[in-house]
N, CA, C and O atoms as a MOPAC input file, in Angstrom:
PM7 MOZYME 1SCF
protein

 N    113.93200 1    77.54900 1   159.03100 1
 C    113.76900 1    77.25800 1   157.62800 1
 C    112.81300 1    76.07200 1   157.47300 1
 O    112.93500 1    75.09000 1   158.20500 1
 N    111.89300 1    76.14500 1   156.56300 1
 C    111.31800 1    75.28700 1   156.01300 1
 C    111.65800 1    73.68400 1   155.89000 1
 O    112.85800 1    73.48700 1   155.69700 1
 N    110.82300 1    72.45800 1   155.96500 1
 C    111.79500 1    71.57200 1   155.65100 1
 C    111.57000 1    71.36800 1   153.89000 1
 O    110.51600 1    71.55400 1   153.28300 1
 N    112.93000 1    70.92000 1   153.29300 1
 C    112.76800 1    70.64400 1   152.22600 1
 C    112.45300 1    69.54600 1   151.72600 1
 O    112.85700 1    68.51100 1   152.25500 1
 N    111.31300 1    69.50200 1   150.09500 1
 C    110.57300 1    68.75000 1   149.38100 1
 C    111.78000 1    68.03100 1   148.85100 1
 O    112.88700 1    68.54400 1   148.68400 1
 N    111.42700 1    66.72300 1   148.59400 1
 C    112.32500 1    65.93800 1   148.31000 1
 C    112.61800 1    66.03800 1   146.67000 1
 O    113.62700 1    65.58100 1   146.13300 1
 N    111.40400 1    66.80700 1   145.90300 1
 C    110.90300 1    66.78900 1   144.62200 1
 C    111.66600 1    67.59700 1   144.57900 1
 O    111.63100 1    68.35100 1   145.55100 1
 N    112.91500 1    67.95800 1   143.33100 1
 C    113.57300 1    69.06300 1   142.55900 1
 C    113.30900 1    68.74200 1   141.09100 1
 O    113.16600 1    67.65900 1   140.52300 1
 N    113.28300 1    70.07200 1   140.61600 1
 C    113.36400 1    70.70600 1   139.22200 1
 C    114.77200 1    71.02200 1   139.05500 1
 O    115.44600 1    71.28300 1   140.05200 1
 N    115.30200 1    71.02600 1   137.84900 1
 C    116.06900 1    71.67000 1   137.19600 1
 C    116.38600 1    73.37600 1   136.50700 1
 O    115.69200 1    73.71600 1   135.54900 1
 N    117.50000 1    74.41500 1   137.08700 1
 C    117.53900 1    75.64000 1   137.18600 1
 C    118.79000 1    76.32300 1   136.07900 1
 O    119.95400 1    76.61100 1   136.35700 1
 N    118.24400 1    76.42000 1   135.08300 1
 C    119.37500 1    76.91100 1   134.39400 1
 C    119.73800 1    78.67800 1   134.22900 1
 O    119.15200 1    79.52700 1   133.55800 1
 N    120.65800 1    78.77200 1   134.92400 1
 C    120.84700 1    80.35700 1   135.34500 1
 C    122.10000 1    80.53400 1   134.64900 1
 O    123.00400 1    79.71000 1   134.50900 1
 N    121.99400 1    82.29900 1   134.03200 1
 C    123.06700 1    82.50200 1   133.29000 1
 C    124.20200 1    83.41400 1   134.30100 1
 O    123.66800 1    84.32300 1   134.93600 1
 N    125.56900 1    83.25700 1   134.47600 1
 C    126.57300 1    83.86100 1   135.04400 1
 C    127.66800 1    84.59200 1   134.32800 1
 O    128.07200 1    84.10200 1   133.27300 1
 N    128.22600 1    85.76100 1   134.79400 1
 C    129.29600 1    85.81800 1   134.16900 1
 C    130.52400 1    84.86900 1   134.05000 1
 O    130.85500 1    84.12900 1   134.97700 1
 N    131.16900 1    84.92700 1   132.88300 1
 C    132.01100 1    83.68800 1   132.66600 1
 C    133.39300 1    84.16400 1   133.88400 1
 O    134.26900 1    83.39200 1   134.27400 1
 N    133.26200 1    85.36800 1   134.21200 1
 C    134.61100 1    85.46400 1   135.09800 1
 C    134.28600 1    84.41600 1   136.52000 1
 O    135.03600 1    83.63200 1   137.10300 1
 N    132.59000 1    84.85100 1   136.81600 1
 C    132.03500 1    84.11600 1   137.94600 1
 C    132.01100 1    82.80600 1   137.99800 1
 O    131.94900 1    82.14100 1   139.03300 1
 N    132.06800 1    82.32700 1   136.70900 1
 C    132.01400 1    81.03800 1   136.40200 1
 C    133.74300 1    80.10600 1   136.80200 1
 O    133.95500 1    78.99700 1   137.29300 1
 N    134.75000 1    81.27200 1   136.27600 1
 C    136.35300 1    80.41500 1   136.29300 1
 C    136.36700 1    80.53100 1   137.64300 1
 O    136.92600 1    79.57400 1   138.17700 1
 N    135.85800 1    81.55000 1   138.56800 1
 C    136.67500 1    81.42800 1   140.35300 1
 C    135.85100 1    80.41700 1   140.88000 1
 O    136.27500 1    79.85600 1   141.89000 1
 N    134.10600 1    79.84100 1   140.14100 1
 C    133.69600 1    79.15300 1   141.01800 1
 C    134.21900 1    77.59200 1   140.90200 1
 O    133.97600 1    76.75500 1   141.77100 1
 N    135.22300 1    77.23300 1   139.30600 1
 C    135.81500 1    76.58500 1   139.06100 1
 C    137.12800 1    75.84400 1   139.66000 1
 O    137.39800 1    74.64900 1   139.77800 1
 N    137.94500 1    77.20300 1   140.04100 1
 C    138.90900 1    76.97900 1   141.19500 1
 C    138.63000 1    76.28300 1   142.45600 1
 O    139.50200 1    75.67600 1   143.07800 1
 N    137.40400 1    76.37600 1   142.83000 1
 C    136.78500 1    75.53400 1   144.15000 1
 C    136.24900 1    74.38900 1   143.63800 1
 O    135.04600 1    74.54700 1   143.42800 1
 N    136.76000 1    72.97800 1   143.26400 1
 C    136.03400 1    71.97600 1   142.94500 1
 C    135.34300 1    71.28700 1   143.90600 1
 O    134.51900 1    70.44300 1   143.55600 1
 N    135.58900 1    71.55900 1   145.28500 1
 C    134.90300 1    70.61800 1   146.05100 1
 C    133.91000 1    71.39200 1   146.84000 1
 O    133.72500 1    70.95600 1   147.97600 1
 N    133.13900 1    72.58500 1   146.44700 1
 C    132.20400 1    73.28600 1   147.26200 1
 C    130.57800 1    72.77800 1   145.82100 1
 O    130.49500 1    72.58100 1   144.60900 1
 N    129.60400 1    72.79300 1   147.07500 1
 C    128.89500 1    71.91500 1   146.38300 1
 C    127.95600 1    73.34700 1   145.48800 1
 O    126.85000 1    73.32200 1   146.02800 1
 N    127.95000 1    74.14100 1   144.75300 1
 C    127.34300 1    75.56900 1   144.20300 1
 C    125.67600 1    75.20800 1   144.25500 1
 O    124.82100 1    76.02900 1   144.58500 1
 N    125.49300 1    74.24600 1   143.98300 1
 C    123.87800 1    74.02000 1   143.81000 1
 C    123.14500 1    74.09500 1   145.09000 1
 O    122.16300 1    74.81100 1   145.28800 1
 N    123.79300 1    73.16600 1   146.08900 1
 C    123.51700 1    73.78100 1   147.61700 1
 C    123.04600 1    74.90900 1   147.83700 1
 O    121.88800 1    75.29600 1   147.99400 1
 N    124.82300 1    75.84400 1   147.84300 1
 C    124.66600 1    77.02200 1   148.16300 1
 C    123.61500 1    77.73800 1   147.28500 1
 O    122.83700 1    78.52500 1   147.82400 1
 N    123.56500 1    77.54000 1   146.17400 1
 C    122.14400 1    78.60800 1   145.81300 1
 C    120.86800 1    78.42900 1   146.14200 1
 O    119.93500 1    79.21700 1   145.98500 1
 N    120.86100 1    76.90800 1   146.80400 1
 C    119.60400 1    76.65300 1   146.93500 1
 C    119.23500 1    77.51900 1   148.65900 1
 O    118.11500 1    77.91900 1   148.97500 1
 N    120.38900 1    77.62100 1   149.47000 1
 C    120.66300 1    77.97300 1   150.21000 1
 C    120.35600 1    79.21900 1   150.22500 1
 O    119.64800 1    79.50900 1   151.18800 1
 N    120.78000 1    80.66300 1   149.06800 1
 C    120.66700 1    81.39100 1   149.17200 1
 C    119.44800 1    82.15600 1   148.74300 1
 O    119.07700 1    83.24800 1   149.17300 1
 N    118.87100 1    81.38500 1   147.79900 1
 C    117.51700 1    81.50800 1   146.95200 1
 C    116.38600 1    81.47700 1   148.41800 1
 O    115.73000 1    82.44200 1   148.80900 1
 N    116.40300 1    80.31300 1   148.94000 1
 C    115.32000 1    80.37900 1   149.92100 1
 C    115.58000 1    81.51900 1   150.77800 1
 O    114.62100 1    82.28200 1   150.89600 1
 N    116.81100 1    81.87500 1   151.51000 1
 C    116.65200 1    83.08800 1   152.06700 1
 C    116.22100 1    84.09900 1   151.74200 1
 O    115.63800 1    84.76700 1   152.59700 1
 N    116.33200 1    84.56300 1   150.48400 1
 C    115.93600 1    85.83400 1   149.68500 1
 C    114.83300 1    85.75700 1   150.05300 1
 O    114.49100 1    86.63100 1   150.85000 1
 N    113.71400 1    84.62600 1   149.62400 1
 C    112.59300 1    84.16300 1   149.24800 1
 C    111.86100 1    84.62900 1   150.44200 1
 O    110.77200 1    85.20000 1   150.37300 1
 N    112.61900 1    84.31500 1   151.76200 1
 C    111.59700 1    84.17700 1   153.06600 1
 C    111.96100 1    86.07800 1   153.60600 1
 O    111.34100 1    86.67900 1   154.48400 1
 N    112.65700 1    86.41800 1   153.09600 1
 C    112.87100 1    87.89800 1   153.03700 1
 C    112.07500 1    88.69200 1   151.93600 1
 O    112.06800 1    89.89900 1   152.17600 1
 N    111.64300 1    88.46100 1   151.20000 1
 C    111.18900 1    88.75600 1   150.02200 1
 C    109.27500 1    88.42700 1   150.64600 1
 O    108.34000 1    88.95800 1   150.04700 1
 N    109.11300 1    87.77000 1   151.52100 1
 C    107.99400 1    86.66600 1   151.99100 1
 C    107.65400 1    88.30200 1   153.18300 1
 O    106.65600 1    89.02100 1   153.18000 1
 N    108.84200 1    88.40400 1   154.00800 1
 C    108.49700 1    88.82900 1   155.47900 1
 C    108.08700 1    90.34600 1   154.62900 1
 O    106.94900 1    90.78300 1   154.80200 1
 N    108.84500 1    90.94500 1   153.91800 1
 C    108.56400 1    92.15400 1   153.49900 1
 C    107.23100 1    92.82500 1   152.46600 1
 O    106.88800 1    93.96400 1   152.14800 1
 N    106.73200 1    91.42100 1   152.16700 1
 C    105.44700 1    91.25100 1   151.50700 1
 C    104.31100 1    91.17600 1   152.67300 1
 O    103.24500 1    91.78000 1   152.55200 1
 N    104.59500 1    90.47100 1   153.68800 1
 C    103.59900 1    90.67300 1   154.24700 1
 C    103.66200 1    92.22600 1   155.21400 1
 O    102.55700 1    92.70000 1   155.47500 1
 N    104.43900 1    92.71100 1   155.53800 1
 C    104.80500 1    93.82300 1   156.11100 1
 C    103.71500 1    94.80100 1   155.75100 1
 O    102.73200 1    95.28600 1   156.31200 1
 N    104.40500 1    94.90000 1   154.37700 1
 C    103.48700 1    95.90600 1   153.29700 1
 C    102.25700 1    95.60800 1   152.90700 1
 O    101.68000 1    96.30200 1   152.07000 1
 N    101.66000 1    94.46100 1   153.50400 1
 C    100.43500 1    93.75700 1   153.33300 1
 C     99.36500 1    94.99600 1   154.36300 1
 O     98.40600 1    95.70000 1   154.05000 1
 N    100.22500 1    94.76100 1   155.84800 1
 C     99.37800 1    95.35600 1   156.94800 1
 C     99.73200 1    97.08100 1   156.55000 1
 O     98.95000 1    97.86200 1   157.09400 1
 N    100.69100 1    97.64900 1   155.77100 1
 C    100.64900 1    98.79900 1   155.52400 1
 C     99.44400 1    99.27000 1   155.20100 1
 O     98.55300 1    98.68500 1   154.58400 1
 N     99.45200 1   101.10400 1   155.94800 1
 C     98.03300 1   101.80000 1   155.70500 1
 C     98.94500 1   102.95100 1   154.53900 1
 O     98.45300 1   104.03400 1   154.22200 1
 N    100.11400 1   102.54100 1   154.09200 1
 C    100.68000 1   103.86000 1   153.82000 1
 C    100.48100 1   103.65900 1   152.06500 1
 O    100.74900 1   102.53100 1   151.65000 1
 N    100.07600 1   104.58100 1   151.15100 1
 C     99.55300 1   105.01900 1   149.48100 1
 C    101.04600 1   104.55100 1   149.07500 1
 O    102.03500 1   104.48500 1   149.80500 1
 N    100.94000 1   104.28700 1   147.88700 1
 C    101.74400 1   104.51000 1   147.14100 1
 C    102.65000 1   105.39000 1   146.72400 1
 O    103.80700 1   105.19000 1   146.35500 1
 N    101.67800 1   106.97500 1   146.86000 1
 C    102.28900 1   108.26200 1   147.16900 1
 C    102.56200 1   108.80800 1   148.32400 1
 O    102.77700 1   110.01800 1   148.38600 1
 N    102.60300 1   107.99000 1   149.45800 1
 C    103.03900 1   107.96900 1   150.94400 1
 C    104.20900 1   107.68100 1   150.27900 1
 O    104.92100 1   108.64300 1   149.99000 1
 N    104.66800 1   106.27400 1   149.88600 1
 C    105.84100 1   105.50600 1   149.78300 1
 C    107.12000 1   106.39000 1   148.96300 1
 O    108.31100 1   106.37600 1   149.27300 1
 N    106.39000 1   107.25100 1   147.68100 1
 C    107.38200 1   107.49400 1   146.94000 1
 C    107.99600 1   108.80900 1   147.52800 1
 O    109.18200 1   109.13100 1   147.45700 1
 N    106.93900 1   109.54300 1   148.14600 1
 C    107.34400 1   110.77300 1   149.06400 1
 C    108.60200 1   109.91700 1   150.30600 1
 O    109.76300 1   109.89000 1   149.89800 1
 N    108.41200 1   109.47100 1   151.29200 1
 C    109.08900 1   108.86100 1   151.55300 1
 C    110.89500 1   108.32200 1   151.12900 1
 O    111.96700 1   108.17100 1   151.71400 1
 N    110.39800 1   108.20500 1   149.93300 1
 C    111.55100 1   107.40700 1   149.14100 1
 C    112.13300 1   108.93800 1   148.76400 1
 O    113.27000 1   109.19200 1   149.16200 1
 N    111.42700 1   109.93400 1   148.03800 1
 C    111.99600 1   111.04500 1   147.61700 1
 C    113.23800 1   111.89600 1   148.93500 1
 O    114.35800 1   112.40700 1   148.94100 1
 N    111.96900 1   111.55100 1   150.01300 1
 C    113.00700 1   112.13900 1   150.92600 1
 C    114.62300 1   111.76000 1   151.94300 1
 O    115.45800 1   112.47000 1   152.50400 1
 N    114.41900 1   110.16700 1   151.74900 1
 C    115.73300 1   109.31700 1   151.80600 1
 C    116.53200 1   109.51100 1   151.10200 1
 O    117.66000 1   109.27300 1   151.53300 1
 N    116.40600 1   110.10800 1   149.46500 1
 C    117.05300 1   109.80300 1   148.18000 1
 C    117.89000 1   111.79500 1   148.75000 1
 O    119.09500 1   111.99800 1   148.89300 1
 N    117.21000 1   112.44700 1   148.86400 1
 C    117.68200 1   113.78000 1   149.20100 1
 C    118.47800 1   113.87900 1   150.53200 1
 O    119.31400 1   114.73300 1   150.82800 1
 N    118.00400 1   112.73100 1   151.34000 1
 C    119.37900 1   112.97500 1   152.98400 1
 C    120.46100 1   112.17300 1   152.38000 1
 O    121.54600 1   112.75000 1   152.44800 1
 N    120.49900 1   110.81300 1   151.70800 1
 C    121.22100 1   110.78800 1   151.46200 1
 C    122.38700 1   111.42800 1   150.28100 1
 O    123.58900 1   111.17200 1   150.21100 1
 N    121.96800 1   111.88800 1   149.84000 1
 C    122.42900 1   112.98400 1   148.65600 1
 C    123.27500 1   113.78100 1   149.40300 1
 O    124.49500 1   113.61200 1   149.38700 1
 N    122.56300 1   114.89000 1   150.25200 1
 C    122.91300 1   115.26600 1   151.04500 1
 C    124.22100 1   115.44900 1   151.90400 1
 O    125.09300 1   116.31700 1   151.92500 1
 N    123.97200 1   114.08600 1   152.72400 1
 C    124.72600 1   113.49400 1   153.36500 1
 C    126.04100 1   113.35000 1   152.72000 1
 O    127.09700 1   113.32500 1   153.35200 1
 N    125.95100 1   113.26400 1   151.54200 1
 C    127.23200 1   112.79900 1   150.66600 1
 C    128.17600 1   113.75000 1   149.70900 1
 O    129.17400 1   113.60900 1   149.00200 1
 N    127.10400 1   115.00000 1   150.17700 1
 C    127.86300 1   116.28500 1   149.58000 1
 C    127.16000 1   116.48400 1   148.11900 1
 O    127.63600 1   117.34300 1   147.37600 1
 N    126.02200 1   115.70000 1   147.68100 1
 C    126.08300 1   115.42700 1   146.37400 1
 C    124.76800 1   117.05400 1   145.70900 1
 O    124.57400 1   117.48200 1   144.57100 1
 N    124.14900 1   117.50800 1   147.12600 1
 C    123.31100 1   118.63800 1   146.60400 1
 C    123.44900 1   119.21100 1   148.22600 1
 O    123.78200 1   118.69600 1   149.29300 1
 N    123.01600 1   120.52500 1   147.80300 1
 C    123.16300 1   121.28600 1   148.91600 1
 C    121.68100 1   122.14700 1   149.15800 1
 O    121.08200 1   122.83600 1   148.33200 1
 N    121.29200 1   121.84200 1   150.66200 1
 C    120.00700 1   122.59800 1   150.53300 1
 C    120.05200 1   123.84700 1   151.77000 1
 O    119.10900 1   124.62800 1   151.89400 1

């Protein structure tokens, strides 16, 4: 991981209020941490899979064919169509 900038901004994110009372029950877990925690991971996943698709030779209509045919095994797979 990156090291972190000492410089922070302020993040106002909306939650459900149920998410809000259980994270209430935990008063001593620090939440801002952890999101900051979880945000950068996304980020550097979100990072690796951008560049991935960077070196891709594969169309757009490579991709959705592709996608069409995952969307049908798993279907499939699940009893949900029969071929």
């Amino acid at each position: 991981m990156k090291k972190e900038n000492n410089e922070s901004v302020n993040l106002t994110l909306a939650i459900p209020i149920d998410l809000k009372r259980k994270m209430q029950e935990h008063e001593g877990v620090n939440w801002s941490a952890i999101i900051r925690r979880l945000l950068q991971q996304h980020l550097e996943r979100v990072e690796i899979v951008e560049r991935i698709a960077q070196k891709s030779k594969l169309t757009q209509k490579d991709a959705d064919e592709i996608s069409e045919m995952i969307k049908r095994g798993v279907a499939k797979r699940h009893g949900l169509i029969k071929e």
